[in-house]
C-alpha positions as CSV (number, residue, x, y, z in Angstrom):
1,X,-3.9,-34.0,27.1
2,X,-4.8,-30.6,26.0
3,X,-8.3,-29.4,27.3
4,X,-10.8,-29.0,24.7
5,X,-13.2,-26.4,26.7
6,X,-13.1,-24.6,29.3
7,X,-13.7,-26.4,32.9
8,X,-15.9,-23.2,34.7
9,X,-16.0,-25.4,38.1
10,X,-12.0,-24.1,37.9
11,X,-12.5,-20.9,37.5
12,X,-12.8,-18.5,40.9
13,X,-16.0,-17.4,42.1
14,X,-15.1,-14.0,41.7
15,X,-13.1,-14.6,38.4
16,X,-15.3,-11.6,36.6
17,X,-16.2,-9.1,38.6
18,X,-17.0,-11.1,42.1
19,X,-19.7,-13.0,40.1
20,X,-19.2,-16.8,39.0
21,X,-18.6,-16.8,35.5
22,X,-21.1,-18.1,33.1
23,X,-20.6,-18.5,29.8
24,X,-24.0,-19.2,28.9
25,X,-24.9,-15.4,29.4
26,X,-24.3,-12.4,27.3
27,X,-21.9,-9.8,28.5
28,X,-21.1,-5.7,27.6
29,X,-17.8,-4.9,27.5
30,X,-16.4,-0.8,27.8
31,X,-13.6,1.0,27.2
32,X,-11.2,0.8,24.2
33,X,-9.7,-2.1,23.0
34,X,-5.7,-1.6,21.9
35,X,-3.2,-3.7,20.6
36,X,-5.8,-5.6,18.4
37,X,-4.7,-4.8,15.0
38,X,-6.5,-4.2,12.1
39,X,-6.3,-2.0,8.8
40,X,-7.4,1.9,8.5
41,X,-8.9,2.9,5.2
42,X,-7.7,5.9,3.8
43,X,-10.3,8.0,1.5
44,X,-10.6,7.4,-2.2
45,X,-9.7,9.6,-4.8
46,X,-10.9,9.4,-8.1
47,X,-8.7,12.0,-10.1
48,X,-9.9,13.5,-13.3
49,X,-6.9,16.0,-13.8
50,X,-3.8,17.3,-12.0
51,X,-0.5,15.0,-12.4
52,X,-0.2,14.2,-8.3
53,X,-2.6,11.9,-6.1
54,X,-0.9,12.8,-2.2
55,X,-1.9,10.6,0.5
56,X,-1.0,12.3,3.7
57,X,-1.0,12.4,7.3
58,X,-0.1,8.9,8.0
59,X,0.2,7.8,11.5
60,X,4.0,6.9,13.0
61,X,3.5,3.6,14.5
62,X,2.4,2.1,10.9
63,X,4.1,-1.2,9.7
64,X,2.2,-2.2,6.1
65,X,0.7,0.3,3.3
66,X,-1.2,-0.9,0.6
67,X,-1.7,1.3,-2.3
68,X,-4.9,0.0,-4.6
69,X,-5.8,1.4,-7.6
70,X,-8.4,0.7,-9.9
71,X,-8.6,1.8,-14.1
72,X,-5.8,4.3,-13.6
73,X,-5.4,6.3,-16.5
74,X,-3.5,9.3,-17.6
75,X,-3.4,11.4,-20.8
76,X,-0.9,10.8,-23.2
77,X,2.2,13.1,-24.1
78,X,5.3,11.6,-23.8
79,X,6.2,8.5,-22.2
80,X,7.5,7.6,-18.9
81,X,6.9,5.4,-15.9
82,X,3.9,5.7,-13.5
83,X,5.6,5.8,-9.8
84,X,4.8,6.0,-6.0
85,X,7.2,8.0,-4.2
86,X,7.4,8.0,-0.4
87,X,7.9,11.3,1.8
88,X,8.9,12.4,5.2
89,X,8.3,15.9,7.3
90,X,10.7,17.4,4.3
91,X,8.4,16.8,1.5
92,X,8.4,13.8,-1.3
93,X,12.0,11.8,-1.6
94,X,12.5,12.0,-5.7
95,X,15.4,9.3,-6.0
96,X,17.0,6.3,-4.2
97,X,14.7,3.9,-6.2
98,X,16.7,1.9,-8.1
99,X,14.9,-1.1,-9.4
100,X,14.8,-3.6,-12.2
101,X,11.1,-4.2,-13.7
102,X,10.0,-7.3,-15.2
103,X,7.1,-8.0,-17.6
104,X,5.2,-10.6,-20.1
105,X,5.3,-8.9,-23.4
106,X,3.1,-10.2,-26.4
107,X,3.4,-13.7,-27.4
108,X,5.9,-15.5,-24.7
109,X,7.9,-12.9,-25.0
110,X,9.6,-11.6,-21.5
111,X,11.1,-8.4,-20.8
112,X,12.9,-7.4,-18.1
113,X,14.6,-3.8,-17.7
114,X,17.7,-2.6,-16.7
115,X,17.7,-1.5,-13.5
116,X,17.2,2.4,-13.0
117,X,16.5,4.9,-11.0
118,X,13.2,6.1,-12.5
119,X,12.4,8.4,-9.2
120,X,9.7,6.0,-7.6
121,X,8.9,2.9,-7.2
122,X,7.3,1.7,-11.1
123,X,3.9,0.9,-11.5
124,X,3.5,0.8,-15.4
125,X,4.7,2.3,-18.5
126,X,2.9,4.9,-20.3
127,X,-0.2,6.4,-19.1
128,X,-3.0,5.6,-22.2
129,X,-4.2,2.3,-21.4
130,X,-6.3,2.1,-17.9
131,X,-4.8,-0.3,-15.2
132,X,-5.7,-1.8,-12.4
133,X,-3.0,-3.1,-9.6
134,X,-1.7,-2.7,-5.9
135,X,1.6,-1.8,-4.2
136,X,2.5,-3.3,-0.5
137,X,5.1,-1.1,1.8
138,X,6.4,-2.4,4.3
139,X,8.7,-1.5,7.2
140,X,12.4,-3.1,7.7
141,X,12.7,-2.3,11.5
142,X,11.5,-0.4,14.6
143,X,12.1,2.8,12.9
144,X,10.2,4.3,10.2
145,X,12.8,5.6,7.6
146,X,13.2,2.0,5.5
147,X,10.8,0.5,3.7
148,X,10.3,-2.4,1.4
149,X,8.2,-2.3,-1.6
150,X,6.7,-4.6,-4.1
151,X,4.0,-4.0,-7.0
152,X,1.9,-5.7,-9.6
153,X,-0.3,-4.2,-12.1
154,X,-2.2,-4.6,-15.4
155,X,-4.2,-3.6,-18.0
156,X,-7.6,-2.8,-17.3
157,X,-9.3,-3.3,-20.7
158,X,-6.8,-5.0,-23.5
159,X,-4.0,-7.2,-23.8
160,X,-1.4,-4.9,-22.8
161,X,1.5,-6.3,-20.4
162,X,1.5,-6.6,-16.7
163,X,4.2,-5.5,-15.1
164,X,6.1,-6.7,-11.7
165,X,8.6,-4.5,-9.4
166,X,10.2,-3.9,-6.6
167,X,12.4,-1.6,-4.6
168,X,14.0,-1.0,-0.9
169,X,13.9,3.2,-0.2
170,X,15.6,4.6,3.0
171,X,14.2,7.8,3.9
172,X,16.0,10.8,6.0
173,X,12.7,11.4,7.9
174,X,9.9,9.1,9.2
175,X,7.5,8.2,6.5
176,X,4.4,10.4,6.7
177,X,2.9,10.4,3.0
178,X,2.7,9.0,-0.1
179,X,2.5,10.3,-3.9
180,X,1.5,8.7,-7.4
181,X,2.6,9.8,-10.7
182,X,4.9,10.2,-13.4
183,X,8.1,9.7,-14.2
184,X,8.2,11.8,-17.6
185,X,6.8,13.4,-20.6
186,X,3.5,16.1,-19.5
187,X,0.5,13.5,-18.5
188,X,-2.4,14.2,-16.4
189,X,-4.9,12.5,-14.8
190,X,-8.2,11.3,-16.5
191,X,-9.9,8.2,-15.4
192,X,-9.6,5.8,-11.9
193,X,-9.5,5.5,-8.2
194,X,-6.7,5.2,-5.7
195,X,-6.8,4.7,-2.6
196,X,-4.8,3.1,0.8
197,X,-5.1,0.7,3.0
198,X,-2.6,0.6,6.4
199,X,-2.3,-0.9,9.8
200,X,0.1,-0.8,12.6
């Protein structure tokens, strides 16, 4: 039978510190604690203009990315995907993405595209309706050149679709920062946050 608690007449008299230990007491513990997990928040950007958001610097022993943004918008000129790219040491990797995108249309109607290279992983189409969502990268093995990634987003403020996608990208370089924006068309920034979180 598994023990419930812990029997303190078993432990050694010296089991903490040549002390008896009581676990009735309060104790202060020092020095750093490692291998204990946990996610690192990146800082938020709220862009107003510009066509990049770049998130950089990140760390080489990370495992899981999320990207979270909240009432994205961009101008309208054109049309075009909104993307995330991934980049190395050599600077932002612009193709390998080939995906498929699926989404509910109006009515029942459901679309789904054929699949493309559209130079990042696709958030949304079009950049004139605000949208909320989140993307999730994650690494395939001990290295830090493939990743998996999967994202969900929709509109912030009408009935506009969502949209669903997912890609695998292999990188020439360790993965040390991220991009969003656009896939075509001249569109800048206007409205919304972004921001990351990651752990190892």
């Amino acid at each position: 039978m598994a023990l419930s608690k812990i029997d303190t007449a078993g432990l050694a008299a010296d089991a903490v510190d040549n002390t008896i230990l009581d676990l009735t007491s309060n104790f202060a513990f020092t020095g750093t604690i490692t291998g204990a997990g946990g996610y690192t928040q990146g800082t938020k950007v709220s862009p107003t203009s510009g066509t990049t958001v770049d998130f950089t610097g990140i760390p080489s022993d990370v495992k899981v990315i999320h990207v979270l943004f909240n009432e994205i918008e961009m101008s309208a000129n054109g049309s075009g995907w909104n993307i995330l790219q991934l980049g190395d040491s050599d600077g932002f990797e612009t193709s390998g993405y080939t995906s498929a995108v699926d989404y509910p249309g109006s009515g029942n109607n459901f679309v789904a595209n054929v699949a493309a290279d559209n130079n990042g992983l696709k958030l949304y189409y079009y950049g004139a309706t605000k949208r909320n969502g989140f993307v999730t990268i994650m690494r395939m093995s001990t290295d830090q050149t493939q990743w998996v990634m999967w994202g969900r987003s929709h509109a912030a403020e009408s009935n506009s679709y969502s949209v669903y996608s997912a890609v695998e990208k292999t990188l020439s370089g360790d993965l040390t920062q991220l991009r969003v924006t656009h896939s075509g068309g001249s569109f800048t920034f206007t409205h919304g946050d972004i921001n990351i979180l990651y752990t190892s």
